[in-house]
N, C-alpha and C positions, 0 to 999 in steps of 0.2 A: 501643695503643688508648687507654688510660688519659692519655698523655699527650696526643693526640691531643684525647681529653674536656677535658683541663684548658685546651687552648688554646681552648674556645668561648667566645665572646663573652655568656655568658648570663648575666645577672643575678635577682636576687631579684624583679623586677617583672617579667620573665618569668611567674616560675612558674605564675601562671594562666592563659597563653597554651598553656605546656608542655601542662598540664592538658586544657583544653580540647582539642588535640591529640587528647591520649588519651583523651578520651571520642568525639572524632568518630570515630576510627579504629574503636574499638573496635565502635560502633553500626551502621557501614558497614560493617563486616565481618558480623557476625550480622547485619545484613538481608539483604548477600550470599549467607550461606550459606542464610538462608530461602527467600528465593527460589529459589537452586537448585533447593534438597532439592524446592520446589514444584511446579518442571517439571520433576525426574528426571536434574538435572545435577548432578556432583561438588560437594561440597558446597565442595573446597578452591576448585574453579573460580570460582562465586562468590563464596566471603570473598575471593580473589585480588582478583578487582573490584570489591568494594567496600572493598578496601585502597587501590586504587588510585583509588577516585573520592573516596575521602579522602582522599590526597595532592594529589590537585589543589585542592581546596576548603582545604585548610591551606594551600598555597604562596600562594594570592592571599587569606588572611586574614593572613598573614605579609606579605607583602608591603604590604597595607593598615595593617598595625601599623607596619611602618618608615617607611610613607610619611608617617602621622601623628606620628610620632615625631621625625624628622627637621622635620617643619613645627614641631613645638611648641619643641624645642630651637633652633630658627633663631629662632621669635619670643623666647624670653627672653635666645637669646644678642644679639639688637636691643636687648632691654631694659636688657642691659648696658652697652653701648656706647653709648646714649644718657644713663643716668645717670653713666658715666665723666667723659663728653664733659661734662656740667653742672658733674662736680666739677672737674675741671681748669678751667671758664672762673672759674667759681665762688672757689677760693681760688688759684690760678695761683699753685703752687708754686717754691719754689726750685731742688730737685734733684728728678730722678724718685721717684716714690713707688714703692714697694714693691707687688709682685704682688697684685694680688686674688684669689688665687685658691683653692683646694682649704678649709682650716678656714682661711683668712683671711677676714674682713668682703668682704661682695660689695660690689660700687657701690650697689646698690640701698638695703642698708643707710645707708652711707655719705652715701649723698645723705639717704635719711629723716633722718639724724641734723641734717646742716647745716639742714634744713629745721626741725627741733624747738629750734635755735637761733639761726634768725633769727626766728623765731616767739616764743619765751620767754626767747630773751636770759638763760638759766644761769649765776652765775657762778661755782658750784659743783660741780663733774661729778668720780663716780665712773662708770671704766671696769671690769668687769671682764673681761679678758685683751685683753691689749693687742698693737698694731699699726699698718696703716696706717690706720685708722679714729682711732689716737690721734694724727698726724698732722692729718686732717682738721681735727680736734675744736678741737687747735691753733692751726691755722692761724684758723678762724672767732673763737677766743679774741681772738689779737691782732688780726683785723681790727676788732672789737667794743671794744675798746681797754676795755675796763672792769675791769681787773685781773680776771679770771676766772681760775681757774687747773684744771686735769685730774689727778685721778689716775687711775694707769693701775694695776691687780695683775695679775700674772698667774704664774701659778704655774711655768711652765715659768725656769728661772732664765736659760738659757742665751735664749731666745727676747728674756726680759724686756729684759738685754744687748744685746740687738740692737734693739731698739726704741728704746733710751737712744742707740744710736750716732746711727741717723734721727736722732732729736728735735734732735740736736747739728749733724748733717749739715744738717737744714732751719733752723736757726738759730731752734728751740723751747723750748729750755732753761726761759726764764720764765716760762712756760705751762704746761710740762707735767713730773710727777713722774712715773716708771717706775717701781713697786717689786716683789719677787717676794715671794709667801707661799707656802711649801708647803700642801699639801692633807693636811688631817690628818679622822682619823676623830673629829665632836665630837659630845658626849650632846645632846640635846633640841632640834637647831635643822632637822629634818629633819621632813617631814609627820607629823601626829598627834604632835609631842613626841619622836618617834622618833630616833635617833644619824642622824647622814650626814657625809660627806664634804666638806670645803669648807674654803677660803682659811681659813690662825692667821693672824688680824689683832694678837693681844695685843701684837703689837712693831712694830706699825702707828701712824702718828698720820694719821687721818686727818681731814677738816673735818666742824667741829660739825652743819654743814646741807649738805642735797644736794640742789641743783635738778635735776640731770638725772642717772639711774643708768643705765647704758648694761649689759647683761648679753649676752655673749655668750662666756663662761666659766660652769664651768673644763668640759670637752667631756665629750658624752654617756657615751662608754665606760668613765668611772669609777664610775658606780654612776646608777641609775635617780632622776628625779627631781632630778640634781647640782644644777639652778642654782633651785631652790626655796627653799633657805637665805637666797638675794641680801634678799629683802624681809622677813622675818623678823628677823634680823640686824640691818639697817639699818635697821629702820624707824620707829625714833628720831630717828634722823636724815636723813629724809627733811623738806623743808622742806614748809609746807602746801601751796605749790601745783608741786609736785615732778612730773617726767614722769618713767617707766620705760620704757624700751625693751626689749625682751627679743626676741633673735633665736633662726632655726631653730624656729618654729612649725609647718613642717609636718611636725613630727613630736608623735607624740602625746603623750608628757611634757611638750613647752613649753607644747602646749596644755592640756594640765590643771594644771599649774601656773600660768599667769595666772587660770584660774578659784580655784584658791586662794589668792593673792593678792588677789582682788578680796572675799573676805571678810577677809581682813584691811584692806586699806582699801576700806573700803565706801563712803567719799567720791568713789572717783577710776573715771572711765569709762573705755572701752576703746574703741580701734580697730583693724581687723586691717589689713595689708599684702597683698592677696596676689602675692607675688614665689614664685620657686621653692624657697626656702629658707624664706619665710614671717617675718612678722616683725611684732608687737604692741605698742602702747602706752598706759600706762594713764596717765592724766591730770588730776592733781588739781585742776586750775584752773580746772573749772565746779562745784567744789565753795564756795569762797568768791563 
């Protein structure tokens, strides 16, 4: 039975549907039994039927839920494959890129990104946690021929390795540095002055100015608030008219840390993305 349960297909965005279940059951049953008791019929008789006119009414609210589920997931997975489709005309790589998929940068990203550098032309770019997105980044680097150059950190060492092979594979080498930092616990660079979690840069050399900071490191499940540090940190080295991108907004830490961010620079506006992963950019350059 138990294993039976663990093979359902249910998830945490379920659980209000579950819910809801069990209140319609339950209500459908005590009216059933009301009613019986009213006309002098078993009481089990009636909760029986209105157990069971609750299952009818849950199978075509379920059935309405997958239908619309299935539509919404069809439209963003379109929205994938049309921003794919962009990047591939876009920078027409040398070798296949690497997967989009699962914690790697979506297209959507991806494309935002090349978008925010044929618009501001960066020749300065921190990435953090790197991938096929530091590919991308690349590629636009050299088509822009302006000696730009990328850093990429990412904390996974073994990952980092593999991203330096790409960059080699795509023939990016000049363009783009890979480095890895571990993620260490440091005092004051965390909300309110508070310790948190985040990339040791101290054996890091990285460039004095940053046109574009790309954040989509180091991942949620090491500590609340993880990628908060990015601008606090850096924000010296942000040049004045600097963009930030910060991905995974539909969750609700990204999105309250760009609202903290935006009191630290209180020059630079914002825009939302909304993709299914969501994704924000704040913008120093209707500040000058």
């Amino acid at each position: 039975m138990l294993h039976a349960l663990k093979q359902l297909q249910i998830k945490h965005d379920d659980h209000p549907l579950l819910w809801w279940a069990l209140i319609i059951v339950s209500l459908f049953a005590a009216a059933g039994a009301a009613i019986a008791l009213w006309f002098g019929y078993p009481i089990w008789a009636g909760a029986l039927m209105g157990v069971l006119e609750a299952g009818i009414l849950i199978i075509l609210i379920t059935l309405l839920h997958i239908y619309r589920s299935l539509e919404k997931r069809q439209e963003i997975q379109q929205g994938k494959q049309q921003a794919y489709a962009q990047i591939i005309h876009l920078i027409a790589p040398r070798a296949p890129l690497p997967p989009m998929t699962q914690w790697a940068a979506t297209p959507e990203l991806a494309l935002e990104l090349i978008h925010q550098m044929i618009s501001h032309r960066p020749k300065t770019i921190v990435e953090l946690g790197s991938g096929c997105s530091s590919l991308i980044m690349g590629y636009m680097l050299e088509q822009q021929a302006e000696q730009g150059h990328l850093i990429s950190i990412d904390h996974d060492r073994e990952y980092a390795q593999k991203t330096r092979r790409n960059v080699s594979l795509h023939g990016l080498d000049v363009h783009i540095t890979v480095l890895d930092a571990a993620l260490e616990l440091q005092p004051s660079i965390g909300p309110n002055g508070r310790q948190s979690t985040w990339y040791q840069l101290r054996d890091l050399t990285l460039p004095e100015s940053i046109d574009l900071l790309v954040v989509d490191g180091p991942p949620e499940k090491v500590t609340p608030w993880v990628r908060y540090p990015a601008v606090p940190v850096l924000a010296e080295k942000l040049s004045d008219q600097a963009v930030i991108v910060l991905h995974d907004t539909h969750r609700k830490d990204e999105t309250a840390i760009i609202h903290a961010w935006m009191d630290i620079l209180p020059d630079a506006t914002v825009e939302w993305r909304s993709t299914d992963k969501g994704i924000a950019i704040l913008d120093r350059h209707h500040a000058s």
